[in-house]
Phi, psi and omega in degrees: 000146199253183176292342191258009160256338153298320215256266188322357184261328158315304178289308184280333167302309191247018162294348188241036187287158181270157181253154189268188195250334152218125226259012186218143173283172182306114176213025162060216180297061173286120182296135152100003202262119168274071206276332136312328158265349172254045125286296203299336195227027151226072191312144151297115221098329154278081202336144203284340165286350178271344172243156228305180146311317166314326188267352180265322164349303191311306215271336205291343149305306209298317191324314201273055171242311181297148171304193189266342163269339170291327190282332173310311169290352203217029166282297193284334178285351176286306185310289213300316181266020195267349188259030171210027176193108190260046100334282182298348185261359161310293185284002182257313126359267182327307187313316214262004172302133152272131157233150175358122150094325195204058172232020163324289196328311188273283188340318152297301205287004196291296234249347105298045166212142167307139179313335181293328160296317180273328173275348162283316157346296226272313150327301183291307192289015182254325196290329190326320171320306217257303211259335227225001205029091056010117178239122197269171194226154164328294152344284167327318200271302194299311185317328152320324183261166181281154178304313198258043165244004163277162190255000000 
């Protein structure tokens, strides 16, 4: 699958994503974490297509702040530019890696996206392979399908 066919497969899996109501969890005095200004560049209300490049450029440290429902929704505009920008696509990896100990959040984050949605995930972390020799584990690509859909 090439890149303009990952990004359509992308537009069409999450165009009918809800947009949530406030897009980043609590997290109180965190060093560096800037919450008012990623309010400022993720408004309430606004749909993930609208917003720029630049602003996810800004933004891709930012990910593991949002709840699980705001990243369900503002996830494609990251897959997306992650695949012509690799900052962004380092921290949007990274995000989407479970790891030991502290991957509830994408366990929560499961269960808003669609199978269709999780199979785009599972796409974006396999291209890592094919562009970036990145290597995803078996482990990794499952965790992405819903349980009853592993045999």
């Amino acid at each position: 699958m090439n890149i303009e066919e990952l990004e359509k497969e992308i537009r069409q899996s999450f165009k009918e994503t809800s947009v949530p109501d406030c897009p980043i969890r609590e997290k109180g005095d965190v060093e560096g974490f800037d919450s008012v200004n990623l309010l400022k560049r993720f408004p309430k209300g606004v749909r993930w297509e609208k917003i720029s490049p630049e602003v996810i450029d800004n933004s891709c440290h930012s990910l593991p702040f949002f709840d699980e429902e705001a990243l369900a929704h503002y996830l494609p505009a990251f897959l997306i530019r992650a695949l012509t920008n690799m900052e962004v696509y380092e921290f949007t990896f990274y995000t989407l890696t479970p790891r030991s100990g502290i991957d509830s959040g994408l366990r929560r984050l499961k269960f808003f996206l669609t199978d269709s949605q999780l199979d785009c995930i599972r796409k974006f972390l396999m291209d890592a392979e094919n562009r970036f020799s990145l290597k995803t584990s078996e482990e990794m690509n499952l965790f992405w399908v819903r349980p009853s859909h592993t045999k």
